[in-house]
Backbone as a ProteinNet text record, in pm:
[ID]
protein_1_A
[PRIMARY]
XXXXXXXXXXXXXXXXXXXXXXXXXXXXXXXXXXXXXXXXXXXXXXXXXXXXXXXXXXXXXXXXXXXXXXXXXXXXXXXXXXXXXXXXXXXXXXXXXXXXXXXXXXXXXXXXXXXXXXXXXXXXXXXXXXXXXXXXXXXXXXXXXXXXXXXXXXXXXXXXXXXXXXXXXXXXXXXXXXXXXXXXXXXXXXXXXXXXXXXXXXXXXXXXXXXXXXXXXXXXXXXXXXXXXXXXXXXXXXXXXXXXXXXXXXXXXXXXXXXXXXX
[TERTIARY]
85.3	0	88.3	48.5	96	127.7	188.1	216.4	92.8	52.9	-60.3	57.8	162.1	223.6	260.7	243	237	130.3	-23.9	-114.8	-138.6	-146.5	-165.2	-30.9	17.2	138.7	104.9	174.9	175.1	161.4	58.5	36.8	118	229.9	271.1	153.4	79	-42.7	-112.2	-71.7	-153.9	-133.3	-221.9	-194.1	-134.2	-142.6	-82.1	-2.6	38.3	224.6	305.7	454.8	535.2	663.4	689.4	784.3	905	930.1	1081.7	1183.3	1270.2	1390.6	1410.6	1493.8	1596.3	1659.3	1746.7	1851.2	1773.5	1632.4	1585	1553.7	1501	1473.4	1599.7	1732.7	1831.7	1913.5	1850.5	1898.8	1805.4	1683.4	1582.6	1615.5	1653.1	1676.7	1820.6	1908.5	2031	1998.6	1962.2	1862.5	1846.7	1725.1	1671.9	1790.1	1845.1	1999.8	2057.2	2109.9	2192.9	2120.1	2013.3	1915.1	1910.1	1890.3	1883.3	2005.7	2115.9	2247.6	2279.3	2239.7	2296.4	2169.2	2080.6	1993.7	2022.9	2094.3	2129.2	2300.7	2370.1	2458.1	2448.7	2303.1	2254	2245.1	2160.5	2114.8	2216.2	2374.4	2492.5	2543.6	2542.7	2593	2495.8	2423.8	2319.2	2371.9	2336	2431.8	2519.1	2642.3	2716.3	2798.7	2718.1	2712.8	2656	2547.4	2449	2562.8	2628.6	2731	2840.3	2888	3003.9	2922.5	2785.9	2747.9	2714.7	2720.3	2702	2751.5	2889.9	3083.3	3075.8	3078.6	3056.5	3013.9	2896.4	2831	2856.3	2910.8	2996.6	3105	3204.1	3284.2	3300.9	3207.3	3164.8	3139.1	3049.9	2972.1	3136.6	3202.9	3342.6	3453.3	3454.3	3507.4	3442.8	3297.3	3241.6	3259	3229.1	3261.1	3426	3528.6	3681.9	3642.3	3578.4	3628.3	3557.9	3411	3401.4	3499.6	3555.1	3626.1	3801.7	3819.8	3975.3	3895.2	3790.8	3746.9	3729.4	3663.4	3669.2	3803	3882.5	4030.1	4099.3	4088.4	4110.6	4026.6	3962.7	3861.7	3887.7	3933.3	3987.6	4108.9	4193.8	4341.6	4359.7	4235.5	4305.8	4204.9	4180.4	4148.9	4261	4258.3	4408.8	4409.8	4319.5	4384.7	4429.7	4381	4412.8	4563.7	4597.4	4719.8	4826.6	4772.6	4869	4967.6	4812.3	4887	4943.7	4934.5	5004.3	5138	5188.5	5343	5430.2	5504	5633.9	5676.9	5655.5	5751.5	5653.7	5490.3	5449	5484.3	5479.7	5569	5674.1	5755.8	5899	5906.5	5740.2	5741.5	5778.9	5670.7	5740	5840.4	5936	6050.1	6154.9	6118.4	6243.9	6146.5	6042.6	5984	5901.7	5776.2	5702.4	5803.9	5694.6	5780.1	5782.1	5912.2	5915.7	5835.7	5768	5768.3	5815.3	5748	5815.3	5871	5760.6	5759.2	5834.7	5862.8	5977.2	6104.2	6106.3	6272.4	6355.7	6479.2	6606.2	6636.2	6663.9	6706.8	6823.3	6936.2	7022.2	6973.2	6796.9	6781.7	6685.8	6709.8	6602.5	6462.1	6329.1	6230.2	6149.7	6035	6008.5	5859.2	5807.5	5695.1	5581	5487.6	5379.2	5241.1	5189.7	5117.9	5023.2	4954.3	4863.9	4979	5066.3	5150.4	5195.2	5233.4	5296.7	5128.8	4991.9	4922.3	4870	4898.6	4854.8	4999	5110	5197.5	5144.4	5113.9	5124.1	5049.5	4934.4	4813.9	4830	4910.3	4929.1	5054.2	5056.5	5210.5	5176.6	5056	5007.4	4900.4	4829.4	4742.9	4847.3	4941.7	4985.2	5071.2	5142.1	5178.4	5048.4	4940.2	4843	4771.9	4775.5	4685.5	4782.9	4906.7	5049.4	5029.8	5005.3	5008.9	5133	5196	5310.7	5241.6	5314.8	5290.3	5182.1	5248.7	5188.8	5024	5036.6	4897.5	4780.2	4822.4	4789	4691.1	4771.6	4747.5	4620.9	4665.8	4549.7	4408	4422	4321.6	4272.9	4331	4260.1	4189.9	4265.3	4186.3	4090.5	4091	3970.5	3835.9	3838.8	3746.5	3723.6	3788.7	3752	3629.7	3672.8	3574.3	3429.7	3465.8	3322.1	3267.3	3342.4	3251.4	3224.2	3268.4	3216.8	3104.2	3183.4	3064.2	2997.2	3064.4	3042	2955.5	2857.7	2818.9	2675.4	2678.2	2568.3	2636.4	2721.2	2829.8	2845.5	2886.3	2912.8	2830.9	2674.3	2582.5	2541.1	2566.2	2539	2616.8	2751.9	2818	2838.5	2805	2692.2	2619.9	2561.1	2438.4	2484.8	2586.5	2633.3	2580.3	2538	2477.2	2630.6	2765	2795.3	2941.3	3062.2	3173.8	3262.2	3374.6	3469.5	3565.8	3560.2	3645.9	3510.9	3389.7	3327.8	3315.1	3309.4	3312.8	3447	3530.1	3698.8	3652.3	3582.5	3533.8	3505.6	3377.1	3291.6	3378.1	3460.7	3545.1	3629.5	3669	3776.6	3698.7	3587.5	3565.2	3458.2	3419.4	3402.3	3483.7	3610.8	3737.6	3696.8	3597.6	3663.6	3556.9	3451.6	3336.5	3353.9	3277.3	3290.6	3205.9	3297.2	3208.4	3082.2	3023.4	2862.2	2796.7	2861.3	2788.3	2801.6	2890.1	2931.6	2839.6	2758.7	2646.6	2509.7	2525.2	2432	2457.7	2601.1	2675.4	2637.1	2649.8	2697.1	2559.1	2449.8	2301.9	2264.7	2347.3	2305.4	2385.6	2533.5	2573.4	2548.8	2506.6	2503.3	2404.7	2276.4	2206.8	2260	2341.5	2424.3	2521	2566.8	2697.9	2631.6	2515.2	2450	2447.9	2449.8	2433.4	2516.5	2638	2793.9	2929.4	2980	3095.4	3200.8	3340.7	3407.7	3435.9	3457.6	3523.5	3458.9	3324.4	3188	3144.5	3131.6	3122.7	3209.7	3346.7	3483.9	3415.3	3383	3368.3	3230.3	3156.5	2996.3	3031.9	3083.1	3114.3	3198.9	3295.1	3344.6	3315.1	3227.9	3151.3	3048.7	2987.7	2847.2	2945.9	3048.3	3113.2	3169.7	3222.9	3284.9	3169.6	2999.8	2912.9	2866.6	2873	2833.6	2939.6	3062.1	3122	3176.7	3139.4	3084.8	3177.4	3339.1	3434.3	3449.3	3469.1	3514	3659.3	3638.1	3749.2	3863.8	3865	3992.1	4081.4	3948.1	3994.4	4110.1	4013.7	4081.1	4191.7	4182.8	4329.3	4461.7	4394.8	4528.5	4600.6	4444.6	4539.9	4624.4	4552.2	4589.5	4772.5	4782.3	4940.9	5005.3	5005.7	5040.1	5130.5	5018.7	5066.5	5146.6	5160.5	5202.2	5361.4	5444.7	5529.2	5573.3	5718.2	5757.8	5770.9	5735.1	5759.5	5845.5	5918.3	6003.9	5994.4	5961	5956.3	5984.2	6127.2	6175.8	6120	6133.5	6095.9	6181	6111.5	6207	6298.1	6436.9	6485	6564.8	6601.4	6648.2	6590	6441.5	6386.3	6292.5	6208.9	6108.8	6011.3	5952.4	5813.7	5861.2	5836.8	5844.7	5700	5671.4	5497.5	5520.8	5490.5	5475.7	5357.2	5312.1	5224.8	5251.1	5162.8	5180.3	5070.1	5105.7	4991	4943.4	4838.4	4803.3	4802.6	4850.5	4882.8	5014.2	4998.2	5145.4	5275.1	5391.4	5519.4	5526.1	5602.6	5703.1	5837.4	5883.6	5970	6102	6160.3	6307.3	6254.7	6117	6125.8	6117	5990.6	5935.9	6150.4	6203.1	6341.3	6432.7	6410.4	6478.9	6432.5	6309	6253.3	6290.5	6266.8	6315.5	6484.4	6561.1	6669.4	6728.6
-119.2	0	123.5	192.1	340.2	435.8	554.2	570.7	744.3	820	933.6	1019.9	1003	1145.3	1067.8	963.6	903.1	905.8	859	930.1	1040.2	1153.1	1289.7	1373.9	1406.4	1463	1647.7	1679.1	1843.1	1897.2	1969.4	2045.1	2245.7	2230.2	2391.8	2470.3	2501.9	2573.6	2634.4	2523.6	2531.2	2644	2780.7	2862.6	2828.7	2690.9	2659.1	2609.4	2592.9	2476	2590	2568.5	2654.4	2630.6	2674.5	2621.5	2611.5	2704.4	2735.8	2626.4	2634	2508.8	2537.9	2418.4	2450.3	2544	2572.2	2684.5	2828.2	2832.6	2974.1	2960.2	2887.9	2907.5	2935	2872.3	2949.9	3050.4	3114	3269.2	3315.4	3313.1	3386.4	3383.2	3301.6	3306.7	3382.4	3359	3430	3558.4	3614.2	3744.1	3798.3	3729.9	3803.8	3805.6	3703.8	3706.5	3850.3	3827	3976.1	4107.9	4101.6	4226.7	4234.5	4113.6	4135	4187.9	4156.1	4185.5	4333.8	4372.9	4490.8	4594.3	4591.9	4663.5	4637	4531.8	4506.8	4626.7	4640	4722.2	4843.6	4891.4	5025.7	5068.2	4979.3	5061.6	5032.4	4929.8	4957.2	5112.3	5137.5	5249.6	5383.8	5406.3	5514.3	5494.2	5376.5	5390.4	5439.8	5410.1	5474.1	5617.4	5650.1	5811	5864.7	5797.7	5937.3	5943.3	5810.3	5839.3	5942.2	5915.1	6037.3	6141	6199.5	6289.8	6377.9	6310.9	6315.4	6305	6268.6	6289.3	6429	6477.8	6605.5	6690.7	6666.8	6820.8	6819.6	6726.4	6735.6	6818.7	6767.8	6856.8	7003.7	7056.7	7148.7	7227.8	7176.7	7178.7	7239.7	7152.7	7163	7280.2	7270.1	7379.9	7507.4	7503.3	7645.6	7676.8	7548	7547.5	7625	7585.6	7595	7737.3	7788.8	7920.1	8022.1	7989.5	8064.2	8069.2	7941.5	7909.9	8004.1	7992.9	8114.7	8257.3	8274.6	8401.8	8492.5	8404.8	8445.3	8439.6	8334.4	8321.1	8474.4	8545	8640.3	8760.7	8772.6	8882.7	8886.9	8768.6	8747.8	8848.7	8803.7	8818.9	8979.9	9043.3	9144.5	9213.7	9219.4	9284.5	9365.1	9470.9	9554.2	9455.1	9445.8	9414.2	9281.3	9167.4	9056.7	9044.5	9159.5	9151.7	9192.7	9305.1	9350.3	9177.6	9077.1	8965.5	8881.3	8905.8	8811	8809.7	8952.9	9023.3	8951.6	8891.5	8799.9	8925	9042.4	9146.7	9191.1	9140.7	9213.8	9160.8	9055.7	9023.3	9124	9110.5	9158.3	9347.2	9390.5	9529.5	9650.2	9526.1	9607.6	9685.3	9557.5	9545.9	9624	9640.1	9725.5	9859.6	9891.6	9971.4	9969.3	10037.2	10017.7	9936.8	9887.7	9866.3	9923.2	9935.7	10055.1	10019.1	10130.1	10094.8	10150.6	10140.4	10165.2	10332.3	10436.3	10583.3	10571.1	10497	10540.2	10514	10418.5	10372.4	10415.6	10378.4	10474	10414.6	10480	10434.2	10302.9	10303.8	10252.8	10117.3	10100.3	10031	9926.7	9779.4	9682.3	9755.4	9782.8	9830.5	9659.4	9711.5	9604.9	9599.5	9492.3	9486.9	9553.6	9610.3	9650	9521.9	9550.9	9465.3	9343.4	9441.6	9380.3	9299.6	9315.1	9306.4	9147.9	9133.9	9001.4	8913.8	8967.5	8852.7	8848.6	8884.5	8899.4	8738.2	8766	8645.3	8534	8572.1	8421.6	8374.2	8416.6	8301.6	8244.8	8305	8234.1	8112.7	8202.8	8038.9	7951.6	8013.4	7879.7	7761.7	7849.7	7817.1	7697.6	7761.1	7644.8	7517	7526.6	7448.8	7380.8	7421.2	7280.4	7256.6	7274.1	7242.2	7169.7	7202	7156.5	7194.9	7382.9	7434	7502.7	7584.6	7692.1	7814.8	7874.1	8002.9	8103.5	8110.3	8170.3	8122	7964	7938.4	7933.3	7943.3	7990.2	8095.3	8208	8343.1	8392.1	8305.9	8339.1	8249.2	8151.8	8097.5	8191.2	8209.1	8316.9	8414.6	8522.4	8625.7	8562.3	8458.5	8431.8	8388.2	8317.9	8286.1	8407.1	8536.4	8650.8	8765.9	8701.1	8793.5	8688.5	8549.6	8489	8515	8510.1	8559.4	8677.8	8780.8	8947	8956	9008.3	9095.5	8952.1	8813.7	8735.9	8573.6	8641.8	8547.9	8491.4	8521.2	8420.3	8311.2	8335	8231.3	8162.6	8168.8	8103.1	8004.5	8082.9	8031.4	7876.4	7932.9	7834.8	7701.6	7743.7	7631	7562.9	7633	7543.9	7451.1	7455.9	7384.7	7280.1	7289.9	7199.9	7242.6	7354.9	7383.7	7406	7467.9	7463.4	7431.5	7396.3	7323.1	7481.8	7468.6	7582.5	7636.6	7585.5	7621.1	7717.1	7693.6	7770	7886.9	7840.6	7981.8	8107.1	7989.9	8061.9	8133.2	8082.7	8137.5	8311.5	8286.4	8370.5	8493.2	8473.4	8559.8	8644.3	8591.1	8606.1	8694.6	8662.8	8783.8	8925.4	8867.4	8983.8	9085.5	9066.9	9120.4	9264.5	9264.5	9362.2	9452.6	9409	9573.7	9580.1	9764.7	9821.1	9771.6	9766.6	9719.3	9707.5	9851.4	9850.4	9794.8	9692.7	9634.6	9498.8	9464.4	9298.8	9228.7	9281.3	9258.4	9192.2	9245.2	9225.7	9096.4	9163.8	9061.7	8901.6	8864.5	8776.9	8720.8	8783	8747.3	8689.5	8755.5	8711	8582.1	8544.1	8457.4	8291.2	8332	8196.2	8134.5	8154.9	8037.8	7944.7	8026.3	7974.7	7901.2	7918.4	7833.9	7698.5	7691.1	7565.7	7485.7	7506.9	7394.9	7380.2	7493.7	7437.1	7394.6	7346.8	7328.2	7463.6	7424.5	7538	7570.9	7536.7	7577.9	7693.7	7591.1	7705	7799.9	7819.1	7900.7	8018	8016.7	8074.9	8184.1	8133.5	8219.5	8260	8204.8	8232.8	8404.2	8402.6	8504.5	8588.5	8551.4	8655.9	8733	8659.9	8724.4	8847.7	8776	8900.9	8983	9016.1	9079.1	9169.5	9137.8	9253.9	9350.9	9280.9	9335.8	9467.5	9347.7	9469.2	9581.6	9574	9661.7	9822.4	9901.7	10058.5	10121.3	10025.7	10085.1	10053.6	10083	10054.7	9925	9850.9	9767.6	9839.1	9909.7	10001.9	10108	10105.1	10169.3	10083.7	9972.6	9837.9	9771	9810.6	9733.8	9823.8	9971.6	10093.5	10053.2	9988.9	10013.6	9882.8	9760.6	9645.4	9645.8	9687.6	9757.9	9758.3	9901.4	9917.9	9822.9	9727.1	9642.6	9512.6	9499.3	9391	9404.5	9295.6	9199	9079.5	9023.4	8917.9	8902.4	8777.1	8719.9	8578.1	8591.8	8450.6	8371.4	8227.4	8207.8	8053.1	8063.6	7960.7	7803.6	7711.4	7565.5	7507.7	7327.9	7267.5	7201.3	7097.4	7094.5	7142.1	7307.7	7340.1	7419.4	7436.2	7486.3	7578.2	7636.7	7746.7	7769.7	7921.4	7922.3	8093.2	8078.4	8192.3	8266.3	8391.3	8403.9	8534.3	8576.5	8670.8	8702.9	8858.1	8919.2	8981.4	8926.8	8961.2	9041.3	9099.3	9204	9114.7	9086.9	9044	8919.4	8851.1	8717	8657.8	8520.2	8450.9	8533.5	8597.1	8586.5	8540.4	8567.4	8534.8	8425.6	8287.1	8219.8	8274.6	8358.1	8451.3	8524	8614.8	8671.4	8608.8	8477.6	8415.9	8347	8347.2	8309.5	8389.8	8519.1	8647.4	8637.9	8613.3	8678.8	8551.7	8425	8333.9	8335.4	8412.4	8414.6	8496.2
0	0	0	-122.5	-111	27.5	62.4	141.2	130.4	218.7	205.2	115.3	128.5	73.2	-103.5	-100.8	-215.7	-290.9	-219.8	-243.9	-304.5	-216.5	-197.9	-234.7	-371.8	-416.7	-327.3	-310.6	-282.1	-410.5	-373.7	-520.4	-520.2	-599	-614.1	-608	-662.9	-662.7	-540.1	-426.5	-306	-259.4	-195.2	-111.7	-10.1	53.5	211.3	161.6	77.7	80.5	56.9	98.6	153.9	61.4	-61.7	-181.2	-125.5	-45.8	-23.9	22.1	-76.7	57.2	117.9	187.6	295.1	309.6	202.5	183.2	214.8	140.3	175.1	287.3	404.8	537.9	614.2	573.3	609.5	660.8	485.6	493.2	533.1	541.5	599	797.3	800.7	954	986.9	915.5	925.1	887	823.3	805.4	888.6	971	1132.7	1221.8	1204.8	1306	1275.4	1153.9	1146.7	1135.8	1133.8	1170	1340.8	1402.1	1569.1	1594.4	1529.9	1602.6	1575.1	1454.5	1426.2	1478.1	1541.1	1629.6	1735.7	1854.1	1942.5	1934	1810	1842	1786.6	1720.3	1697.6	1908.5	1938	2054.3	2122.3	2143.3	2257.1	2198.9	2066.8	2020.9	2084.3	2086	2136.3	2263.2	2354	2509.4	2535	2450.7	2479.3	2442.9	2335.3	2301.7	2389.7	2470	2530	2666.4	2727.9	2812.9	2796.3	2687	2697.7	2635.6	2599.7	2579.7	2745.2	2823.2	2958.5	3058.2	3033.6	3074.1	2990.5	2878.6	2830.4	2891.1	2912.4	2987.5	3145.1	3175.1	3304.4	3296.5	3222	3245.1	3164.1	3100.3	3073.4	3198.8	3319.1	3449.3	3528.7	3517.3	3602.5	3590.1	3463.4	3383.2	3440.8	3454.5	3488.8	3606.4	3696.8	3837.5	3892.3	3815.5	3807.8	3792.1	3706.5	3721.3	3770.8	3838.8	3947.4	4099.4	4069.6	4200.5	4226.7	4065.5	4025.1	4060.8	3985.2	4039.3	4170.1	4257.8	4356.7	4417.8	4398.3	4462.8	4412.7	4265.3	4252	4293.2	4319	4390	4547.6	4617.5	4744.8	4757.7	4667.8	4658	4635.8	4591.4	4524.6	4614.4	4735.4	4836.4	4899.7	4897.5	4989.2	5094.9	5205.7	5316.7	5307.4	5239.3	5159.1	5134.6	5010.4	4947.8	5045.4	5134	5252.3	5319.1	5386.1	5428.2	5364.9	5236.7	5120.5	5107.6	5144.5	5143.8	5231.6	5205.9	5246.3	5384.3	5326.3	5426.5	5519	5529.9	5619.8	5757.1	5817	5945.1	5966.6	5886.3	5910.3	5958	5874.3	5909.4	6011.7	6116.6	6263.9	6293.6	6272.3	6280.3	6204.6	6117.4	6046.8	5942.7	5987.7	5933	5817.7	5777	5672.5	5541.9	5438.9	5351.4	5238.5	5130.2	5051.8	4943.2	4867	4727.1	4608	4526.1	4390.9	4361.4	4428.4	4420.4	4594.4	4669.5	4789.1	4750.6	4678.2	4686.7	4577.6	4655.4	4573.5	4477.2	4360.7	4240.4	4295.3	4366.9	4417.4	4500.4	4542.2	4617.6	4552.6	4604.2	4537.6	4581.7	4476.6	4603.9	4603.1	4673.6	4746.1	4644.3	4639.3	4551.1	4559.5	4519.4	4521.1	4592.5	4692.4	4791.1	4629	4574.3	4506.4	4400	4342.4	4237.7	4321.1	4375.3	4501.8	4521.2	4548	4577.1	4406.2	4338.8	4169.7	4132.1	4176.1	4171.8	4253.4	4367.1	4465.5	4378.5	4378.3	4346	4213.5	4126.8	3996.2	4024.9	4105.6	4141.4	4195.7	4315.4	4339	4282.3	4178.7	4109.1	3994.9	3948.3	3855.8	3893.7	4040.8	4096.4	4141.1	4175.1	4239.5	4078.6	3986.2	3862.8	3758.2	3792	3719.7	3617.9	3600.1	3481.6	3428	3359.3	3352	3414.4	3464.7	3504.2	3417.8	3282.3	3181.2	3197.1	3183.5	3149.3	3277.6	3364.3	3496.4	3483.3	3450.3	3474.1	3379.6	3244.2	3149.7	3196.5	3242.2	3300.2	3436.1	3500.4	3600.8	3548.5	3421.5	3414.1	3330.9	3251.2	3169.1	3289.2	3384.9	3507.1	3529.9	3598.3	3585.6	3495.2	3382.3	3291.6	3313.1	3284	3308.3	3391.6	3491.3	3644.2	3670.8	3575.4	3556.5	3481.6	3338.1	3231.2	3169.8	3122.1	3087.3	3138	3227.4	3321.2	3282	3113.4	3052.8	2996.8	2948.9	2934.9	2977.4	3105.3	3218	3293.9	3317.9	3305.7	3200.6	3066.5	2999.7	2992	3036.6	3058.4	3174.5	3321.5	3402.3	3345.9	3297.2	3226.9	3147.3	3083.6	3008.2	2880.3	2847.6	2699.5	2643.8	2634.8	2588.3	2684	2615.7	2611.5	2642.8	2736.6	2790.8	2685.2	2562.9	2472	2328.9	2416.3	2325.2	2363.1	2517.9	2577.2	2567.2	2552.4	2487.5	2397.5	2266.7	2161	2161	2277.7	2281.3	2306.4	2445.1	2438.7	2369.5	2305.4	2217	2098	2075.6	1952	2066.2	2188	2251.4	2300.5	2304.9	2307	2228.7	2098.6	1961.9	1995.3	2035.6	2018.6	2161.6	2130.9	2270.5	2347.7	2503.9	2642.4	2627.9	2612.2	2646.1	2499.5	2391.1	2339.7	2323.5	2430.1	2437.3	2483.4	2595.9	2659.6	2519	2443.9	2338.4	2229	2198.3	2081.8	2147.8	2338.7	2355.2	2344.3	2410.4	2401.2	2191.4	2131.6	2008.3	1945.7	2011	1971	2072.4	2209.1	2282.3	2189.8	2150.1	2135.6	1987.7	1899.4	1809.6	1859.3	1936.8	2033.8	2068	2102.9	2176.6	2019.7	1905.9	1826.6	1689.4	1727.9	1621.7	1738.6	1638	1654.5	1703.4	1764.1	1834.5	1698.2	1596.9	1470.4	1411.1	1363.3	1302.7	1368.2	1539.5	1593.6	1592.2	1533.8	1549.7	1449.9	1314.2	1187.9	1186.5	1263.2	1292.1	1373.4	1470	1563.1	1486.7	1443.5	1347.9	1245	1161.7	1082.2	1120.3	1220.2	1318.5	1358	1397.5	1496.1	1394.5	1269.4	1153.6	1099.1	1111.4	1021.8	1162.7	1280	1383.2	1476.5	1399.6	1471.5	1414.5	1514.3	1488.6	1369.6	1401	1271.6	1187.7	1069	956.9	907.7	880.2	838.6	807.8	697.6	705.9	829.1	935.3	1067.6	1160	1207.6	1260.4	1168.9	1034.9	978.4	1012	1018.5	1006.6	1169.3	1272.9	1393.1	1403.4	1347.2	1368.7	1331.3	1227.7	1153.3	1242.8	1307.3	1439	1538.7	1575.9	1633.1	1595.9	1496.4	1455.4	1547.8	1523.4	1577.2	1552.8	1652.9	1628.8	1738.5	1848.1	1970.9	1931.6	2051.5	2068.5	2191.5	2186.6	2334	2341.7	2455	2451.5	2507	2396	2452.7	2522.2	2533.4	2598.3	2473.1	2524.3	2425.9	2350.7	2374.7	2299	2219.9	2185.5	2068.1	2117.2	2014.8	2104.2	1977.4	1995.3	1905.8	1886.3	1741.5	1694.7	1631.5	1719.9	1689.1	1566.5	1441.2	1388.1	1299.9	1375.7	1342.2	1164.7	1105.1	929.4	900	767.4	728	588.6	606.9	446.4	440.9	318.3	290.8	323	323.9	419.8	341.9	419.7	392.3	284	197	83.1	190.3	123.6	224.3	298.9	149.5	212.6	320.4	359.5	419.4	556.9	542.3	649.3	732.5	657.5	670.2	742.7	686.5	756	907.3	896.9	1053.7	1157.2	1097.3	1213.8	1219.5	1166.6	1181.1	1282.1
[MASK]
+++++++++++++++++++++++++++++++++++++++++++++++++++++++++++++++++++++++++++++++++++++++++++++++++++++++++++++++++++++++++++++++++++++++++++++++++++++++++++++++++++++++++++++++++++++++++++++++++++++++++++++++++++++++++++++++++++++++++++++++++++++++++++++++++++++++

């Protein structure tokens, strides 16, 4: 006797019969495999962006924190009676009499520092010895905490917040530097909310651009003074070697010249 499937052939035709081989149930399953896996590492990827998106605005947070904390250390410091105890010589005063300064002492004599001028040093010395910065970079970090924590305290604000990153806030600075005081207040209100969604780069030429269209002088004004100032700084590395900074007018040096000057 025949067997039912001997009988009863499968008919192709059938809506319920299922053509596919082996091979296609296969790949159809290896399919879903590599679709589960690569959505299993879509979403480890989202994890771990939103983490260091969030190590980010931390230390954005820290950064802001740091420099209310220089600020006040400088607003401390630069208290007369402050800077008075800062003076290596005030102990010693009693004792051998006020101490001199710059308009007392004799051409012939070391004078003795200016009170504020000595706690304007300590704290940068001590500031870069506990941060293990250079002196130099110390100091510019203080007065930059300074301005945030002054005229610039939307800034500052915002990078509390973590809206924007301490090098944007560098940014900000840096082209508030060019218009006058009583319109920085404005410029900065018009560039933060642009800051919250470029890059330090795009923000650089974003700000620069607003800042040439909105400032009261003329390009040819600011180039005559910029002239002016130009220069060559030298400043020695380690090693042996150092950095040669020069202020140019125009387009890069010609090489003989760029040659002359590091010479």
């Amino acid at each position: 006797m025949s067997s039912p499937a001997e009988q009863f052939p499968t008919d192709p035709e059938d809506p319920g019969h299922d053509a596919r081989s082996p091979d296609a149930d296969a790949h159809a399953q290896a399919h879903r495999r590599r679709r589960t896996l690569q959505e299993q590492a879509q979403a480890t990827l989202a994890r771990k962006v939103t983490k260091a998106r969030k190590a980010h605005r931390r230390i954005a947070k820290a950064t802001a924190e740091r420099a209310r904390a220089l600020a006040e250390l400088q607003r401390w410091s630069s208290d007369p009676a402050t800077a008075k105890l800062l003076n290596p010589d005030y102990a010693a005063e009693s004792a051998r009499g006020p101490v001199r300064t710059d308009a007392d002492a004799s051409p012939r004599k070391v004078a003795a520092w200016e009170d504020q001028e000595i706690a304007r040093r300590t704290i940068t010395t001590e500031v870069a010895c506990s941060l293990r910065l250079a002196d130099r970079t110390a100091e510019n970090l203080i007065g930059e905490s300074s301005l945030f924590a002054g005229p610039m305290q939307a800034t500052s604000t915002a990078m509390s917040s973590g809206e924007i990153s301490y090098r944007h806030g560098q940014v900000l600075m840096e082209q508030l530097s060019f218009p006058p005081l009583e319109e920085a207040a404005e410029f900065e209100a018009r560039l933060l909310p642009v800051a919250k969604d470029l890059t330090v780069g795009k923000l650089a030429v974003k700000a620069r651009r607003m800042r040439e269209r909105a400032h009261p002088e003329t390009l040819t004004q600011r180039a005559t003074a910029a002239v002016a100032e130009r220069g060559v700084w030298w400043e020695g590395r380690a090693d042996g070697m150092g950095t040669l900074t020069w202020s140019w007018t125009g387009s890069p040096p010609p090489a003989p010249a760029a040659a002359s000057a590091a010479a």
